[in-house]
N, C-alpha and C positions, 0 to 999 in steps of 0.2 A: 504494500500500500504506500500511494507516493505521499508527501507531506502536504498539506494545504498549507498556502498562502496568497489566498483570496483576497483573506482579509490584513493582510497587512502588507507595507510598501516601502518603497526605498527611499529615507528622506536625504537631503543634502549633503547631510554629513556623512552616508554611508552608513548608518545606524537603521531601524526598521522600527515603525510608527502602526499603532493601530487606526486604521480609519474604520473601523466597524467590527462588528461580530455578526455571522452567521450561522444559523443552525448547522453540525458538524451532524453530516451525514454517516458516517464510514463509522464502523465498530471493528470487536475486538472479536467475540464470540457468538456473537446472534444478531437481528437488525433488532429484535426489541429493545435493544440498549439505547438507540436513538429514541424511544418513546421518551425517557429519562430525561430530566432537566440533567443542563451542564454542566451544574453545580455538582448533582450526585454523583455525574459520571466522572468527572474529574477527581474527584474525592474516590472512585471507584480506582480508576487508573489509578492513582499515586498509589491508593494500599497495594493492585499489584503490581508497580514496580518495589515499592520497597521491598515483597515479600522474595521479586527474581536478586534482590540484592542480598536477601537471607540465604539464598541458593547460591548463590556469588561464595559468599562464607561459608557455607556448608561444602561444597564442593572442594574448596581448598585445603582442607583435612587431606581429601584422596590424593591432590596434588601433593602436597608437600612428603606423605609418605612414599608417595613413586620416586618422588624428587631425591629424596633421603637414599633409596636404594641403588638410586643412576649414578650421583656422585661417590657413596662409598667404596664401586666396586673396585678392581683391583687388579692389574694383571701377572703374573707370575713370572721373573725374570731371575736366570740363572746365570750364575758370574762365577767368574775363576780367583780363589784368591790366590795374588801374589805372592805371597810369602808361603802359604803351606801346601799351594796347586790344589786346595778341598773347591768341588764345587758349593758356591753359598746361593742358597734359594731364598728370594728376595720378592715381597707384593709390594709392589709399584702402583700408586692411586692412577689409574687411567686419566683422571679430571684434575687440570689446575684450578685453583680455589680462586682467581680473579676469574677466569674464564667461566666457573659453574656460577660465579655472583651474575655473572651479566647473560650468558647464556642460556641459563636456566631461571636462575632465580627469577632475573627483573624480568627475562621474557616471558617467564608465566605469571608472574604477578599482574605482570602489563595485556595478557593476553583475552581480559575482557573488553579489554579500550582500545587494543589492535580488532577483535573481534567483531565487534562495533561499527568500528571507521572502514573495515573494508566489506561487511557488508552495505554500509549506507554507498559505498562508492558502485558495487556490483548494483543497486536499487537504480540509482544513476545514471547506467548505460545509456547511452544515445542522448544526454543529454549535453550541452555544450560546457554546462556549469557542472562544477562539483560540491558536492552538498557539502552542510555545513557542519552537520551533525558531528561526522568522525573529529574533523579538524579542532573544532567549540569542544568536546568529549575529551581530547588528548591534550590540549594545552590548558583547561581548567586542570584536569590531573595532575598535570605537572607542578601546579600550584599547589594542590591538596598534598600532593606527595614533598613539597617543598617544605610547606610549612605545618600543618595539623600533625601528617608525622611525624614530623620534628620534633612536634610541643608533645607527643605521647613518650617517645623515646626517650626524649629530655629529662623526664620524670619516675620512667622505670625501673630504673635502678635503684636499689636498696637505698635507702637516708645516708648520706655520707659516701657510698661506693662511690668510683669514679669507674668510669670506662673509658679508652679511648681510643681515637684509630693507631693500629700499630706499624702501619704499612701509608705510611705518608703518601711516598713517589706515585704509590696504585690509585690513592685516592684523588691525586691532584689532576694525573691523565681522565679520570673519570669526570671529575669537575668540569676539566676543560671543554673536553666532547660533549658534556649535561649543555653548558653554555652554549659552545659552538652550534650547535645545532637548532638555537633558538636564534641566534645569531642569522645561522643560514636560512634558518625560515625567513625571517623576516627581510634578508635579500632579496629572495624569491618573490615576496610580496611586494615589496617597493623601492628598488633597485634596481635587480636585475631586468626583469620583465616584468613591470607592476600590473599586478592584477590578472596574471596569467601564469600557468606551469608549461612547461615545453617537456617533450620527451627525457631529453638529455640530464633538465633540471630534475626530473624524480627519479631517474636511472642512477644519474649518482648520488641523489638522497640514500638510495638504499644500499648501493655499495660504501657508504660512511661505516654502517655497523659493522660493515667487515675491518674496516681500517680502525675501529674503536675496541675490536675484538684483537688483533694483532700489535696494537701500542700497548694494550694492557698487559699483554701475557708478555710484550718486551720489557716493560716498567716491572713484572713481578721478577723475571728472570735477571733482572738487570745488566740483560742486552748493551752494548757499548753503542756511543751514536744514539741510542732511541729510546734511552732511559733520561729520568733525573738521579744526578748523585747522592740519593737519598737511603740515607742504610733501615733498613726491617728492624724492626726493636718489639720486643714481649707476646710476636706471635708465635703461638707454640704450633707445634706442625697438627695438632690436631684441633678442630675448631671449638670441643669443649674435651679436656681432657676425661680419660676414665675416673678417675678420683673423683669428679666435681660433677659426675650425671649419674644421681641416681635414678633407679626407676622403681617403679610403684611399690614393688614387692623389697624395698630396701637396698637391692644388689643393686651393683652397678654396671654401668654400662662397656658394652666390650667395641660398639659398632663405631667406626669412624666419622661418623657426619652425626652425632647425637647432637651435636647444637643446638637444631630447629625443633626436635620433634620429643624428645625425653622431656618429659615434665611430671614434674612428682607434686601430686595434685593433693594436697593436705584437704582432710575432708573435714574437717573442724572451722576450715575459714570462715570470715562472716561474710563476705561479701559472692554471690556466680561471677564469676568469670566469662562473659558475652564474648570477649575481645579470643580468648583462647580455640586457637584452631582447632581443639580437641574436646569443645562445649558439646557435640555432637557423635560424641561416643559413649557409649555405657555399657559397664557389665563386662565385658571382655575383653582379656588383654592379651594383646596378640606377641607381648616383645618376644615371648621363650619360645615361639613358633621361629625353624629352622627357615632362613634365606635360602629360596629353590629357585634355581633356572632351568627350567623344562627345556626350554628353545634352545639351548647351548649346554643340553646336560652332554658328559661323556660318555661316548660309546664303548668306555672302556668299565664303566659305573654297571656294577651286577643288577641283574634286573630287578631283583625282590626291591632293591634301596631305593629304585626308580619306581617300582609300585605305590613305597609308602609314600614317597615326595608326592606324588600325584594323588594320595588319598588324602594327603597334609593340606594339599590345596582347594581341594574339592571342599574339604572339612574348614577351611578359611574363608573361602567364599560362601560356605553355607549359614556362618558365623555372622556374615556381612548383615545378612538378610535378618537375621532374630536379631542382632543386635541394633537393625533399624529399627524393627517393633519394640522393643525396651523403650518403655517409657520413665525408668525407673532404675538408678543401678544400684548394686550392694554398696557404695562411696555414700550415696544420695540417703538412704534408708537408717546412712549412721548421723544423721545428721539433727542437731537437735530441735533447732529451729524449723517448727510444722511449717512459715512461711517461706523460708528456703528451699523446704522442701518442696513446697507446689509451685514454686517460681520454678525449679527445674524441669519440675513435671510438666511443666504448662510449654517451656521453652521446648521440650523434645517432644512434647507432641505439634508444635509448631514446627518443627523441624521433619514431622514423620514423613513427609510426603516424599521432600527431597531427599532424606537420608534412605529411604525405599530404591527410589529411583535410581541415585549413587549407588546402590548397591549391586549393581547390574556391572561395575567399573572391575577389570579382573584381581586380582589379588596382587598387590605391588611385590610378591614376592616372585613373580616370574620374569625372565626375561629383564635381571636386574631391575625392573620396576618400570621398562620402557613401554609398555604396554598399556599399563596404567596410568602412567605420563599422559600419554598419545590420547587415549581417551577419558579423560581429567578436561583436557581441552576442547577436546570436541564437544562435551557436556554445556562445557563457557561458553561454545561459539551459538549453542541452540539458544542457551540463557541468553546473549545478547540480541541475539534477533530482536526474541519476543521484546527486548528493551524498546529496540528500534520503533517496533510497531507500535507500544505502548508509548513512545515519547511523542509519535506523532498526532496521535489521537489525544493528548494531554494540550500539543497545541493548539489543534484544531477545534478541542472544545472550551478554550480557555482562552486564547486570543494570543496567548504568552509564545513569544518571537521562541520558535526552536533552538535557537542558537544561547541563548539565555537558559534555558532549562541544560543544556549539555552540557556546558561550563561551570554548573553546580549543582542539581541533583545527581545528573548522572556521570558528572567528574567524582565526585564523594562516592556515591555507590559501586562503580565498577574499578576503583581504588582501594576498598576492602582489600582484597587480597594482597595489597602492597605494607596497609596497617598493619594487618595479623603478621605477614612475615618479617615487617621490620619489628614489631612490638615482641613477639618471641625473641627474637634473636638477638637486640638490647636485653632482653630478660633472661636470658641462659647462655650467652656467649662471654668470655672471660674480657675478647674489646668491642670497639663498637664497627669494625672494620663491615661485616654484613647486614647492620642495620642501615648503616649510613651511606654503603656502595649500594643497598638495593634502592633506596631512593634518588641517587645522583644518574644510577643506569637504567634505571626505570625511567627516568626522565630524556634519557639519551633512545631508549628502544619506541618511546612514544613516539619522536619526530622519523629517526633514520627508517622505522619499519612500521609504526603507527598509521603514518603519513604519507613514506616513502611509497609502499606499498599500493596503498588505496590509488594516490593519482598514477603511479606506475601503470593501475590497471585500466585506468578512466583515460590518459594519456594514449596509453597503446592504442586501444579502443578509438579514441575519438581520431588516431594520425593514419589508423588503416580505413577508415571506414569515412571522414569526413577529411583530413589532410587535414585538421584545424588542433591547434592547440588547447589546453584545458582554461577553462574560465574559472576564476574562483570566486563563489558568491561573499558577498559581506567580508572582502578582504579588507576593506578601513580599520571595520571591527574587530578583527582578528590582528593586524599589526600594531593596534591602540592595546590592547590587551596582553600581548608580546613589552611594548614598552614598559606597560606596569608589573610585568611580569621580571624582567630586565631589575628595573629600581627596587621592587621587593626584597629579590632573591640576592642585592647585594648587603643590603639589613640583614637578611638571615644568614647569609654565609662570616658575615661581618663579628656576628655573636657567637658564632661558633670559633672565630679563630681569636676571640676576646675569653672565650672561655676555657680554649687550648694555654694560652697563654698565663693568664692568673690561676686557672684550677687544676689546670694541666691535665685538662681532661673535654671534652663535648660534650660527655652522656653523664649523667648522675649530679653527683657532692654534694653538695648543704640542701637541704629539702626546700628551703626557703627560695633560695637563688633559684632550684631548681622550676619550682613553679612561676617565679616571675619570667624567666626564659619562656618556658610553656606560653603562658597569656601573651609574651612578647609575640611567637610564632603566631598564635591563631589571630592575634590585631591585623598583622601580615595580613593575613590570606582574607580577614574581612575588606579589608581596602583593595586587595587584588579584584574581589566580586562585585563588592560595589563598584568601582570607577568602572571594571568591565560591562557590568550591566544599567549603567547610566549612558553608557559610550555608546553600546548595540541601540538601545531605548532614544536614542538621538536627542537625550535631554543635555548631554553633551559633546 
């Protein structure tokens, strides 16, 4: 369904004006919905976009344990030693850790806002202009993920703890491409060919990420020529060591990526845990279940040990399923507070529908967990549709310029999964080196593949079929929003290396400091939405 804008118009400034409202014919699920005033329906729409935003978080559970099994795997490398000619058998991490932060991490985090933006550009086809939806979607996120993150992270950390980044050089190449890349949008928009994308300009939009993926992995290696002289200091080669991850049952952890996903869930707390990527499990704990790769078992592996692996998994994934119907775990039951209690209860049966559904995702124990990767994301790209469709019928019945709704509801919602994995990973990582790269390259994966992407497709499209270049609608609006975006994000970066400097740290210390930072961050990102949505609103 294509977007109406009947009723509104393009005023002088490049901003859009309502000159009327009209009955909004077009629905969601039935025509009876147009019987409905717009009031209800609107109000209809937002609860279920909030709820595909609850699915947004729910789903990211499945991500993050695929994710966890991709990067810890390992490969097997035999070496001769010198001195005694023994061979020594050695596991080698397949994944460098800048490389899975940007790779993986920000690209799945980012992968509801990529999901978004290139179907709003496939909706698009044949059209000369490119919507606005993905582009308004990917650079309000960028602000959410700039600052509201920030001010969560900023706070997480224990009273007093400090964290900090320990890998300077990695973070500053990251920075720079998080920049640059706002930087090069805003060429594109009024510079180079204002008001228009040519082939050439999104073709090497998207080859950036390859050049932001090979400086980084120079900068961790520190490659000569292509590095800063910057030395690594208190990262330990594993991202939360054994000692410091326990898991539920007391023991500790053996797995190499336990950073993100170990969390020892005190059930005594007073407050649910909404933000925790793991609010959406109960009853079952999968950690003492053995890591099986079906898809690359060995042919030399007897067959009975390949029977139980395959009844291990049958019996995990059968697990998925009851423990989506759990509305209730043994953690929950010890719990003393009766109203605690039924906030839980109340939360997992809001959650039942999606977490049923997820359960259909294979068991992240196969195929190193690529399997369940791969469809983690395909789940996001369904959930984003239905966004698309729902943003447009929000406009249409509401008068409200789509490009203003994209750049703050559904910049905030389809950034969920950038919160949870920054806010874990401030919360159980020893620095803040993954909290804080997964928002600078989340910001950098929004423009290079976000963007690059969508008009890549719109571009190709429009140069084989029409020989015309892409038109970019409400480009004023979007480079006015880049410039606030520009001045904000030198405030925030400003606090954080004011805060490297006296506290000698980014994330945590004095509880006090800590939250005035916080409020400092979210001030940020209100002035970002305001002046953006007075700008589009043509009130300036």
């Amino acid at each position: 369904m294509a977007p109406i804008y009947s009723n509104i118009s393009e005023n002088m400034h490049g901003g859009y004006s309502i000159i009327g409202h009209e009955k909004c014919d077009f629905y969601f699920l039935s025509h009876y919905e147009t019987k409905l005033s717009d009031g209800f329906r609107a109000f209809l729409y937002f609860v279920a976009l909030g709820y595909c935003f609850i699915g947004l978080s729910s789903i990211t559970d499945r991500f993050f344990r695929s994710m966890e099994n991709v990067v810890k795997h390992t490969r097997t490398i035999e070496e001769l030693d010198p001195y005694t000619n023994a061979t020594v058998v050695k596991h080698k991490k397949v994944w460098n850790f800048a490389i899975a932060d940007i790779a993986l991490l920000a690209f799945g985090t980012s992968f509801p806002q990529i999901s978004l933006a290139t179907i709003d550009a496939i909706r698009n086809l044949g059209n000369l202009y490119a919507g606005g939806l993905g582009p308004g979607t990917l650079v309000g996120s960028a602000a959410f993920d700039l600052f509201p993150i920030h001010a969560v992270c900023v706070v997480v950390p224990k009273a007093g703890e400090l964290k900090k980044i320990s890998d300077i050089g990695v973070w500053l190449v990251e920075l720079f491409w998080s920049f640059w890349a706002y930087i090069w949008l805003y060429i594109i928009l009024e510079v180079w060919t204002p008001n228009i994308v040519t082939l050439w300009e999104a073709l090497f939009t998207v080859l950036q990420f390859g050049l932001l993926l090979v400086h980084a992995y120079a900068q961790d290696k520190r490659w000569p020529y292509l590095s800063l002289p910057l030395e690594r200091s208190e990262r330990p080669e594993e991202w939360v060591p054994e000692e410091t991850a326990p898991l539920r049952d007391g023991s500790r952890a053996h797995d190499r990526f336990s950073g993100i996903l170990e969390i020892n869930e005190d059930i005594n707390r007073n407050v649910v845990d909404f933000f925790s990527i793991h609010s959406g499990n109960t009853g079952h704990v999968y950690q003492n279940l053995p890591d099986t790769d079906v898809a690359g078992s060995s042919s030399e592996q007897p067959p009975e040990e390949m029977i139980v692996k395959k009844v291990n998994l049958l019996s995990i994934w059968k697990e998925q399923f009851v423990d989506a119907l759990t509305l209730e775990s043994p953690e929950s039951r010890k719990l003393n507070n009766t109203c605690l209690r039924l906030a839980k209860a109340f939360w997992h049966l809001l959650l039942a529908p999606w977490r049923v559904l997820f359960a259909f995702v294979p068991p992240y124990q196969i195929a190193h967990g690529w399997i369940a990767f791969i469809f983690s994301l395909c789940f996001i790209s369904g959930i984003a549709y239905i966004v698309t469709k729902l943003t447009d019928l929000i406009s249409c019945v509401t008068g409200i310029n789509a490009y203003v709704i994209a750049f703050t509801a559904l910049a905030a919602g389809t950034s969920w999964p950038d919160l949870v994995a920054s806010k874990i990973a401030a919360e159980r990582q020893i620095t803040a080196d993954s909290a804080i790269a997964n928002i600078t390259c989340s910001n950098s994966v929004n423009i290079y593949v976000g963007i690059g992407v969508p008009w890549l497709i719109d571009t190709l499209y429009n140069y084989f079929a029409y020989n015309e270049p892409l038109r970019i609608e409400n480009a004023a609006g979007l480079s006015f929003s880049l410039l606030v975006f520009f001045a904000t994000s030198v405030g925030c970066i400003g606090v954080l290396v004011f805060r490297r400097l006296t506290l000698g740290a980014e994330l945590g210390g004095p509880r006090l400091w800590a939250w005035i930072t916080s409020i400092y961050f979210m001030l940020l990102w209100l002035i970002f939405v305001t002046l953006s949505s007075l700008r589009v609103s043509g009130i300036i």
